[in-house]
C-alpha positions in Angstrom: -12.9 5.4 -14.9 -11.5 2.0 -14.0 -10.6 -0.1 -16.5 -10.4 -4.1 -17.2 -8.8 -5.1 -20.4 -8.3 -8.5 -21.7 -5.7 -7.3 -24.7 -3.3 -4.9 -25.9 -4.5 -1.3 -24.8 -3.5 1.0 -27.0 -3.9 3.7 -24.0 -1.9 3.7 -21.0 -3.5 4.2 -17.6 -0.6 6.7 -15.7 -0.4 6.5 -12.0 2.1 9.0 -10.4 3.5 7.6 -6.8 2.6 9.9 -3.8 5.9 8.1 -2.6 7.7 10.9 -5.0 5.9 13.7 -3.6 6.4 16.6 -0.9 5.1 15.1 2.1 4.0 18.3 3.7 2.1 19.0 0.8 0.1 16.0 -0.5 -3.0 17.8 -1.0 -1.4 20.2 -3.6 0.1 16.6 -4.9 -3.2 14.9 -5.5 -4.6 18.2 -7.1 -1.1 17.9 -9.3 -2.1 14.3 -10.4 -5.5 15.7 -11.1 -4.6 18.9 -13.3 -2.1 16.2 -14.7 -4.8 14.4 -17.1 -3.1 11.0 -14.8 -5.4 8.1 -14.7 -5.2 7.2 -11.2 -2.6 8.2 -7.8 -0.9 5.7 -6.5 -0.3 4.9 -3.2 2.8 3.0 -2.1 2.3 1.6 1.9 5.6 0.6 3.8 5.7 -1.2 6.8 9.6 -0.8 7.6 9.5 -4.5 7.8 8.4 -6.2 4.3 10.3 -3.3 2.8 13.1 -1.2 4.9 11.1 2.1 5.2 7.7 3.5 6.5 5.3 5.6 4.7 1.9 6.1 5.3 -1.5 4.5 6.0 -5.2 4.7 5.4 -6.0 8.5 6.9 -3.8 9.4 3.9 -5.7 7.6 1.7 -9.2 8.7 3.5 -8.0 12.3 3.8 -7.0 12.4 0.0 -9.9 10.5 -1.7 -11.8 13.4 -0.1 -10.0 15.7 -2.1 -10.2 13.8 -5.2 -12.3 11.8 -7.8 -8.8 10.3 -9.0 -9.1 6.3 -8.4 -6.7 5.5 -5.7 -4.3 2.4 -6.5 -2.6 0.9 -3.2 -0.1 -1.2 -3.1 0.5 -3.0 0.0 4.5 -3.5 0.4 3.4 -5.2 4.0 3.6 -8.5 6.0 0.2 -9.6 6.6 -1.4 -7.7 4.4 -5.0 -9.0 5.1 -4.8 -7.1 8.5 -4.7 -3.9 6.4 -7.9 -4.4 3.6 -10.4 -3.4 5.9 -9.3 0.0 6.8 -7.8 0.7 3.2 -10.9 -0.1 1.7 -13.2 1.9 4.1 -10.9 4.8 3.1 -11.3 4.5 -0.5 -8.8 2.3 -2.1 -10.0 1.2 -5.0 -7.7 -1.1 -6.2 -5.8 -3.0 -3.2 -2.8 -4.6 -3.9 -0.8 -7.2 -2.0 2.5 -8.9 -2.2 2.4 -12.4 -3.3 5.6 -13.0 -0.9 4.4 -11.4 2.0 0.9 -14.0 1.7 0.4 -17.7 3.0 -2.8 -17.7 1.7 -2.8 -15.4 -1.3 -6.1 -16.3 -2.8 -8.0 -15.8 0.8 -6.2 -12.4 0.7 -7.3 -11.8 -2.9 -11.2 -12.5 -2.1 -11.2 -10.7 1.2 -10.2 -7.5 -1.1 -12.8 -8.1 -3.1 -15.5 -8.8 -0.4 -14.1 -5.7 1.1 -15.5 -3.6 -2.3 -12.2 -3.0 -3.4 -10.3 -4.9 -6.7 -7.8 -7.4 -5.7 -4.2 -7.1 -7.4 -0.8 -9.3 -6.6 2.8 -7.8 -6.9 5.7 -9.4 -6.8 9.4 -8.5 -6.4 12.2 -8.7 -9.1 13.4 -11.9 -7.5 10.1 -13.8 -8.0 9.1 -15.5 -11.1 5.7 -14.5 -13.1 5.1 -18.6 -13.3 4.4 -18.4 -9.1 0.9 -16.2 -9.9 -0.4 -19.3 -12.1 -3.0 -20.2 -9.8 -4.0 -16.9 -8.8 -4.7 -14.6 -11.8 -8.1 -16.1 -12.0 -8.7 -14.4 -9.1 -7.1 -11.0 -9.5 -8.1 -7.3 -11.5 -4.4 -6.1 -11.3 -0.7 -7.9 -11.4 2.2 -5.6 -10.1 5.9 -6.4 -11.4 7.9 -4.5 -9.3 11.2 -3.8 -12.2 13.3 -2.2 -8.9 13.5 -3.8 -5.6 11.0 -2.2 -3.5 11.6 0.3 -0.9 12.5 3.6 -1.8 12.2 5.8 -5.1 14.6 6.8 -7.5 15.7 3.4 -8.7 16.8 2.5 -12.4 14.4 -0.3 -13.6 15.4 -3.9 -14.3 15.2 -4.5 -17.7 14.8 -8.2 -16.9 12.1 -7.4 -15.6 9.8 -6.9 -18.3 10.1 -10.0 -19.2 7.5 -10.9 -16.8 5.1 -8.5 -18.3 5.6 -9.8 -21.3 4.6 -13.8 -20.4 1.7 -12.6 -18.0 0.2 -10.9 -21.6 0.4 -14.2 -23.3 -1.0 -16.2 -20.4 -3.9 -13.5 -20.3 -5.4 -14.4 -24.0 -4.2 -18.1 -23.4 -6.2 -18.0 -20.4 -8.8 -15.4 -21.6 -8.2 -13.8 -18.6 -9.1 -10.1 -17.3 -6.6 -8.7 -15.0 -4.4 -5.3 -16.0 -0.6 -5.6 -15.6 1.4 -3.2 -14.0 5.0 -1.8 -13.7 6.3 0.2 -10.9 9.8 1.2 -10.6 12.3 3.4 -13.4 9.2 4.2 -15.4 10.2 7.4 -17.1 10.1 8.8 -21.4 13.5 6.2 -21.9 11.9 3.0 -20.5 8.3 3.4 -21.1 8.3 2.3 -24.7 9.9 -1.2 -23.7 7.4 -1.5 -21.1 4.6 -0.9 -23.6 6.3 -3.5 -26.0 6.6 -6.3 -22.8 2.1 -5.8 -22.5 2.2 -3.3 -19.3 -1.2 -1.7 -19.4 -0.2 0.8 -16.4 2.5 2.8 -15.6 3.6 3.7 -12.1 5.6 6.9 -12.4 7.5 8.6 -9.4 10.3 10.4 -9.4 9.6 11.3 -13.0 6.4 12.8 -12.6 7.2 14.9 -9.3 10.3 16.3 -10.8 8.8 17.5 -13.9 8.4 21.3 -14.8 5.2 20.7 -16.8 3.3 17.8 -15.2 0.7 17.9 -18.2 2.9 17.6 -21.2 4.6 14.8 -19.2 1.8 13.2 -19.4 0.6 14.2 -22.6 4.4 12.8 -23.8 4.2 9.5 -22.2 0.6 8.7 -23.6 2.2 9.5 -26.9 5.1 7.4 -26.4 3.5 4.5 -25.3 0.6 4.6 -28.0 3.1 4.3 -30.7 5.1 1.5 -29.3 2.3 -0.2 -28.3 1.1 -0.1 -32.0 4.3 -0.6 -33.3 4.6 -4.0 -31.9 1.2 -4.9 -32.9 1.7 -4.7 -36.6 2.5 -7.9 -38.2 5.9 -8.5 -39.1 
């Protein structure tokens, strides 16, 4: 189930990366994420041009959404995205989301995902502020902060980063907005409970997921993790 929160979630929503994963094996993957208990899978597109590496496209997405009931999350790291929403959303994506660098005209890109069927998100990179999304999370289900510079897996997060999490919370209930905010990058058990704390609502996990010996327990172990810090920093102080 897909879901739209206004406040503090007490829940995460966990979305491995396919980046992380075996490439000659990404059906066993999905079924991974599945037997996980994971909320959703991930799906991290490189052009080799917005970001210096290639990864996959839509027949991935197609192929696996076949295989799965999982809701897939794609994240576009691509120059003109809006060349790419029709044939990710045909495949199954059900969240598309693009890079508010890569955009002229980010709000055109955010209806056209939306008119496509899909929910629109905007990411952007460590080196943009949160304050340049203003006048679009009206129009958006899902903001990405990247908290490593995107590309390749396996980076240490950002701490600075979270920041941004935390001020898009705040403009949410200013605003009484709906949109879900999302981390990608160094999420592991040491950093999610600061991500929690900054308002993330999901948690893009690579490296960390692939490389564990009990996918379900990791699982099991950041739910737990973030539940408590997440309650933790709403008790009055």
């Amino acid at each position: 189930m897909i879901v739209i929160s206004s406040g503090p979630m007490e829940e995460a929503i966990i979305a491995p990366s396919l980046l992380a994963a075996d490439f000659s094996d990404m059906g066993g993957a999905i079924g991974r994420i599945e037997a996980s208990g994971a909320d959703w899978a991930h799906f991290d597109v490189m052009d080799g041009r917005f970001v210096p590496n290639l990864s996959f496209g839509p027949k991935m997405v197609g192929d696996l959404k076949r295989r799965s009931k999982i809701p897939a999350d794609v994240h576009l790291m691509t120059l003109e995205p809006e060349s790419l929403i029709g044939a990710f959303a045909e495949a199954g994506a059900d969240y598309i989301t693009f890079h508010l660098e890569a955009a002229v005209h980010a709000h055109r890109v955010a209806e056209a995902v939306r008119a496509a069927g899909a929910r629109p998100g905007v990411s952007i990179v460590p080196s943009t502020p949160a304050s340049s999304l203003a006048e679009l999370l009206p129009f958006v289900d899902l903001v990405l902060v990247m908290t490593v510079d995107p590309g390749f897996g396996g980076q240490p997060l950002i701490p600075s980063c979270l920041g941004k999490c935390a001020a898009l919370a705040a403009e949410r209930v200013r605003r009484n907005l709906s949109f879900l905010i999302s981390v990608d990058g160094g999420i592991n058990a040491l950093t999610v409970p600061e991500a929690a704390r900054s308002g993330a609502d999901v948690l893009v996990m690579g490296s960390a997921f692939f490389t564990a010996s009990d996918p379900r327990a990791a699982i099991a172990g950041i739910r737990e993790s973030y539940r408590t810090a997440r309650l933790a920093s709403a008790r009055p102080r």
